[in-house]
N, C-alpha and C positions, 0 to 999 in steps of 0.2 A: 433564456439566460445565457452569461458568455461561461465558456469553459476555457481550461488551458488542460490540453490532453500530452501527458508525457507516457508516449510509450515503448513499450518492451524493454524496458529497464532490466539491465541484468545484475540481480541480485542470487549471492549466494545465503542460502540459511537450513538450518535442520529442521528437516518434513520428513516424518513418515510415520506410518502406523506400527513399522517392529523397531524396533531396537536397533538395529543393524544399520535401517535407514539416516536415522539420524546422528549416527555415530559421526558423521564428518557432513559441514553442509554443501546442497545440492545447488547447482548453475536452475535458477528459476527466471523469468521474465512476468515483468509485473506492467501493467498498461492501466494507468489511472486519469480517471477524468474527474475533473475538481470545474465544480461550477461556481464562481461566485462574480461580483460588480465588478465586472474590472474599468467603468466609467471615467474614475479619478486617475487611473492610471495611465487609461489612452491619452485625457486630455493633460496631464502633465508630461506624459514620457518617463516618471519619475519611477524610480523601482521601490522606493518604500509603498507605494500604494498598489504595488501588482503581489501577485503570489510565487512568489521566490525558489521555482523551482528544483533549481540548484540545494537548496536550503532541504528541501522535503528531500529531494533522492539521499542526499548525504544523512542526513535524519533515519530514513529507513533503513540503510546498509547500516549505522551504527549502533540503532536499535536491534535488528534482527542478529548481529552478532551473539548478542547474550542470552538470545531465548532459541527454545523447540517449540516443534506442533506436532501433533500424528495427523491432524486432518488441515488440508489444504481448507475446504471450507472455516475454520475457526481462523486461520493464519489471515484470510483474506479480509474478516468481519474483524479481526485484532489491527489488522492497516487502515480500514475505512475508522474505527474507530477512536488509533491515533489522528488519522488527519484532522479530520473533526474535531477533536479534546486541542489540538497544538495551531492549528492552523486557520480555524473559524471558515470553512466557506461554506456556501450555501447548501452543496452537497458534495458525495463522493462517490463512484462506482470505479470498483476495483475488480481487474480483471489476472489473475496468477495464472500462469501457465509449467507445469513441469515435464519433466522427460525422463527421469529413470523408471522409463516400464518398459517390462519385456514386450506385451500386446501389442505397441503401439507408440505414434514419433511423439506424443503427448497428452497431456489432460489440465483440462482448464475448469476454472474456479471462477464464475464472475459473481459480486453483490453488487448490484444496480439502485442507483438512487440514492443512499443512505442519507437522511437527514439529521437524524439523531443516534448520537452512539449507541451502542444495546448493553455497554459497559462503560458507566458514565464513571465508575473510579479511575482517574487517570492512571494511579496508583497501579492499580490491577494490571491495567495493558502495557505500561513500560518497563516493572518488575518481575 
């Protein structure tokens, strides 16, 4: 199946498990791979029938403005599961990356495959 893979998107948002963490949000990099037809699109050239990349980055920077998470895992399966509720592709594997740890230059979060949301209220995941 075709994908369009946008990566290391660098979004800011609030992750962490204390309090402290999420007081202000953190520089993350997000690497998402979106599979769906993109058949109508190569053979028109036409952007109404491709997946609008632009459209999803700007989407997730102004969704994650208004929300926190303590766990990078929930943050990750709350992105594959808007893309999927807003955007229909075939699937999604979403890949977080963060960096405020002392141990070490990062830590990463991947959900691979996702075909169906685990939070089918859209409600629930934009709110």
């Amino acid at each position: 199946m075709d994908k369009i893979i946008i990566h290391d998107l660098e979004i800011r948002m609030r992750v962490g498990t204390i309090d402290a963490e999420r007081n202000w949000p953190q520089k993350l990099l997000l690497t998402l791979e979106i599979e769906y037809n993109m058949h109508r699109a190569i053979k028109t050239d036409d952007l109404q029938y491709a997946l609008d990349y632009e459209k999803i980055a700007v989407r997730l920077k102004e969704w994650g403005e208004t929300r926190q998470w303590k766990l990078l895992e929930r943050m990750a399966s709350d992105i594959a599961d808007l893309i999927l509720l807003e955007f229909y592709p075939v699937s999604v594997s979403v890949m977080l990356k963060k960096f405020e740890l002392p141990m070490c230059t990062g830590v990463s979060v991947q959900i691979k495959e996702r075909r169906e949301p685990l939070r089918k209220n859209l409600l629930e995941i934009i709110s």
